[in-house]
N, C-alpha and C positions, 0 to 999 in steps of 0.2 A: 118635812123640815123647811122653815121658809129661810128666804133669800139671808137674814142677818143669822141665823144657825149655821147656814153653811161658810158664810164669810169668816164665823168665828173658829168652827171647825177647821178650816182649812187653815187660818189664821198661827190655830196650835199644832198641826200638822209639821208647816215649813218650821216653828222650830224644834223642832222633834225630829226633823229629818238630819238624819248623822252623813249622809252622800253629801260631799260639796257640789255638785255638778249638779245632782237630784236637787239640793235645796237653792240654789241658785235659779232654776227653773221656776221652784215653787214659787221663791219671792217676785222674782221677773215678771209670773203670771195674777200675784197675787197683790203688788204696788204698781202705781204710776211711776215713771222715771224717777223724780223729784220729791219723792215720798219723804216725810221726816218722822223720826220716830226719838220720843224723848220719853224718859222715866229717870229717877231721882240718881240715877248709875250711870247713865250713858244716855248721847246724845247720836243721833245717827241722820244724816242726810243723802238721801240717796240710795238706788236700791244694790250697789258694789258694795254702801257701808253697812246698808240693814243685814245683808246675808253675810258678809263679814263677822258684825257683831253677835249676830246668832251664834254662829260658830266658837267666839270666841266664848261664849255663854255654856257651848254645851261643852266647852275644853275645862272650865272653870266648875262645874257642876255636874262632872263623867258620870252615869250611872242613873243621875235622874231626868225624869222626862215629868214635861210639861201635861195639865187635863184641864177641862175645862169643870168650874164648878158653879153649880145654880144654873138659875136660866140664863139665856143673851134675850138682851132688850134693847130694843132699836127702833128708828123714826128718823124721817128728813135724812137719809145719807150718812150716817152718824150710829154707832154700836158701844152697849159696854155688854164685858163680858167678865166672871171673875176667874180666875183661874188659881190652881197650886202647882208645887215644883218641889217633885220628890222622889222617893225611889219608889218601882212599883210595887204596890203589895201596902206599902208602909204610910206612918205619918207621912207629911209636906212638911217641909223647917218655912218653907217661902211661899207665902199668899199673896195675891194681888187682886188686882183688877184691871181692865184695859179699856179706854174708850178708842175706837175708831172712825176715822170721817173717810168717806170714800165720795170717788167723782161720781158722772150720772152713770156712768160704764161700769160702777161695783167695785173699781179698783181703789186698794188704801192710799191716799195722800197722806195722811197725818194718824198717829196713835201717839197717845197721852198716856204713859202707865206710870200705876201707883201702886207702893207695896206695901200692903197691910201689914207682916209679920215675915221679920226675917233675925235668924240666928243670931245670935250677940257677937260681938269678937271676943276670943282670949277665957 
């Protein structure tokens, strides 16, 4: 597994992890202080509000957990990866993709997520 496999792994890991304490740790280890993380739902700065937001994600969507799908492709500091969000076993209703930029230390500054396919309302 090279270095952006693992980044992306551990990436869907922290929000997967249902432990506030445990996933706090993850992100802590897993962003830079200053980390910002934006997708078309939510904006987050910082890594009190990324693990925050996590959390709030997995209160919103109990039951399903995040996987990574295809490959991770990476270069110069910088990762996408795509991922789904669903229950296990089952379809995903929620598809995306994630690009990530990290310092020269491998830690995330910044993720740009985009969602391909997500449930209708009503």
């Amino acid at each position: 597994m090279d270095a952006y496999d693992d980044l992306a792994q551990r990436y869907i890991d922290a929000w997967n992890e249902t432990d506030a304490g445990a996933r706090r740790t993850a992100v802590d280890k897993l962003y830079t202080d200053d980390a910002r993380y934006i997708d078309p739902l939510a904006v987050a700065q910082g890594r009190e509000a990324i693990a925050s937001m996590i959390g709030a994600a997995q209160e919103q969507f109990a039951g399903f957990s995040f996987r990574l799908v295809g490959p991770v492709d990476g270069h110069h500091n910088q990762a996408r990866f795509g991922w789904e969000l669903g229950p296990a076993g089952g379809e995903a209703p929620i598809v995306g993709f994630d690009v990530v930029v990290t310092d020269d230390d491998g830690r995330i500054t910044t993720v740009l997520g985009f969602l391909e396919k997500v449930p209708s309302a009503g």
